[in-house]
C-alpha positions as a Markdown table, in Angstrom:
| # | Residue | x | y | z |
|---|---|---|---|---|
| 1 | Unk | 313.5 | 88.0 | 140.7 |
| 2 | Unk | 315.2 | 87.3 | 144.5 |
| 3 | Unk | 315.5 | 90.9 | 144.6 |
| 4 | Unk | 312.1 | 91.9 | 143.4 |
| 5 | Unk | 310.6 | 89.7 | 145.7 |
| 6 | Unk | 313.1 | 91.3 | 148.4 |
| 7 | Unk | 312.0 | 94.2 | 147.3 |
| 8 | Unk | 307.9 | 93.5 | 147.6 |
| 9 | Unk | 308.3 | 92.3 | 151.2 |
| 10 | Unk | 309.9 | 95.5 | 152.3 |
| 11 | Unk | 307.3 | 98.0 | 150.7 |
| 12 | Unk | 304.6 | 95.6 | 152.4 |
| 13 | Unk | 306.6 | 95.8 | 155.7 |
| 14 | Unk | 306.4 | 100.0 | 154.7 |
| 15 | Unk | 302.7 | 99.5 | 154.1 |
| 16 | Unk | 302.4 | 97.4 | 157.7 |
| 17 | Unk | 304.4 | 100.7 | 159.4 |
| 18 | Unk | 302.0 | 103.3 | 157.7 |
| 19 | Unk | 299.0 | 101.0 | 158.7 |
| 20 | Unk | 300.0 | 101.4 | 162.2 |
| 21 | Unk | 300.8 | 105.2 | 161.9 |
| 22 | Unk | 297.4 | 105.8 | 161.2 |
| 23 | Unk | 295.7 | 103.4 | 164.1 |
| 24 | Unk | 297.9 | 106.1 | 166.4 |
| 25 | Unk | 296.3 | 109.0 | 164.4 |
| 26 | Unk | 293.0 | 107.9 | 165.0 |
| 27 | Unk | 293.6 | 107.1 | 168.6 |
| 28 | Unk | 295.4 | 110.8 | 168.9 |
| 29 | Unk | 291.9 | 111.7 | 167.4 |
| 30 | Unk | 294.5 | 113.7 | 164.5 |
| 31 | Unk | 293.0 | 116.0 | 162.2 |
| 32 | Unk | 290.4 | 114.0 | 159.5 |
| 33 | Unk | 292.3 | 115.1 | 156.3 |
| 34 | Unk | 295.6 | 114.3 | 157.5 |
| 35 | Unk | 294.4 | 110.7 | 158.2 |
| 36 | Unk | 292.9 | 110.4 | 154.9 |
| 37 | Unk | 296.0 | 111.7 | 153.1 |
| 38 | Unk | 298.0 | 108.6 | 154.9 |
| 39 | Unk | 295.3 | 106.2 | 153.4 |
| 40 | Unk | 295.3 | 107.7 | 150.3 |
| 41 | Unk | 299.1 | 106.9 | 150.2 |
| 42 | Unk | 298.8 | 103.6 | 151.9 |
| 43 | Unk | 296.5 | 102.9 | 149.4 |
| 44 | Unk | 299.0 | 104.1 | 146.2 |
| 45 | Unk | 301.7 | 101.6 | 147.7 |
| 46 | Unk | 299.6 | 98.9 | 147.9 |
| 47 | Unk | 298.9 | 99.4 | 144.0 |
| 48 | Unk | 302.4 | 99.2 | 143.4 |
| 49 | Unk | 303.2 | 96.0 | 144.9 |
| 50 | Unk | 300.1 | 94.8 | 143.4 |
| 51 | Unk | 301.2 | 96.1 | 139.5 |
| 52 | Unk | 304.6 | 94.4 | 140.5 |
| 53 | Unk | 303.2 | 90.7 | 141.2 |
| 54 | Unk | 300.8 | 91.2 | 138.2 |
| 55 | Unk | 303.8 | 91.9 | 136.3 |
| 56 | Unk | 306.1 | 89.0 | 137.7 |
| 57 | Unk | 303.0 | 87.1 | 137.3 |
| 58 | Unk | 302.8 | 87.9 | 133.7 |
| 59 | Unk | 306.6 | 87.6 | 133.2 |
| 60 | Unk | 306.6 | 84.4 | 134.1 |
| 61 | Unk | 303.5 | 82.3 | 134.8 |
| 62 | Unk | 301.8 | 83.3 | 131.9 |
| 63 | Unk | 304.6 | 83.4 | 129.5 |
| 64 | Unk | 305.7 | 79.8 | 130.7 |
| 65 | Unk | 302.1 | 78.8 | 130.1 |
| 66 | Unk | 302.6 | 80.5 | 126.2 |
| 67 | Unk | 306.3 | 78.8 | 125.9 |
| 68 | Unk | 304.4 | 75.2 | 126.8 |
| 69 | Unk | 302.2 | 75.1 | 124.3 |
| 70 | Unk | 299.7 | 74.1 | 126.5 |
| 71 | Unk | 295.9 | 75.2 | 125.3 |
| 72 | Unk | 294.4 | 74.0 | 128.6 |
| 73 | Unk | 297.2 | 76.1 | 130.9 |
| 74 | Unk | 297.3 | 78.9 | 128.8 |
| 75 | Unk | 293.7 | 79.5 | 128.9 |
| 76 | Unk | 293.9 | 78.9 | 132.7 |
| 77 | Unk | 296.2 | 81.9 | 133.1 |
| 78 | Unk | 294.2 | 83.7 | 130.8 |
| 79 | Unk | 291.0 | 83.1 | 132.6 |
| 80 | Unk | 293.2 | 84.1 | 135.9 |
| 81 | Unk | 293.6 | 87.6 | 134.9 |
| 82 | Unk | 290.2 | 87.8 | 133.6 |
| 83 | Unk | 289.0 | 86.9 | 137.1 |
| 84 | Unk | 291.5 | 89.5 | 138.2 |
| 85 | Unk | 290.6 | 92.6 | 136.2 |
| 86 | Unk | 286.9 | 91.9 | 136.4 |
| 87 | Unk | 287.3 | 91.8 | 140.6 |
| 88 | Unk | 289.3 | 94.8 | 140.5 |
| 89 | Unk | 286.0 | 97.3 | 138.9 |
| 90 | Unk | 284.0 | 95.5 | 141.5 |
């Protein structure tokens, strides 16, 4: 998991460089599509760290709450994602 968290913070730090590409863009008042093609991608990277903590997230907060056998933490975590999913078509 060291790794995978490793490897989280340097797509974020990735995500942080593109970020500032595109301030530059817009200040070098750069062609309109060629901005939105950076967000788009900036956007798609964003969705992958995000699928990777959900995953992590599942792998092991959830599935420790299943192994406990507790009813009151597992429907925590359950209502968690809930919460999640039902921001996420907002």
């Amino acid at each position: 998991m060291a790794s995978g968290k490793q490897d989280r913070i340097n797509r974020l730090a990735r995500v942080a460089g593109q970020v500032n590409g595109v301030a530059r863009m817009i200040e070098q008042d750069r062609y309109c599509m060629e901005v939105l093609d950076q967000l788009q991608a900036i956007k798609a990277a964003l969705a992958k760290v995000e699928a990777q903590v959900l995953r992590d997230h599942a792998a092991s907060c959830v599935a420790d709450a299943i192994a406990s056998g507790d009813a009151r933490d597992q429907q925590q975590k359950f209502s968690e994602l809930i919460d999640l999913f039902e921001r996420a078509r907002r």
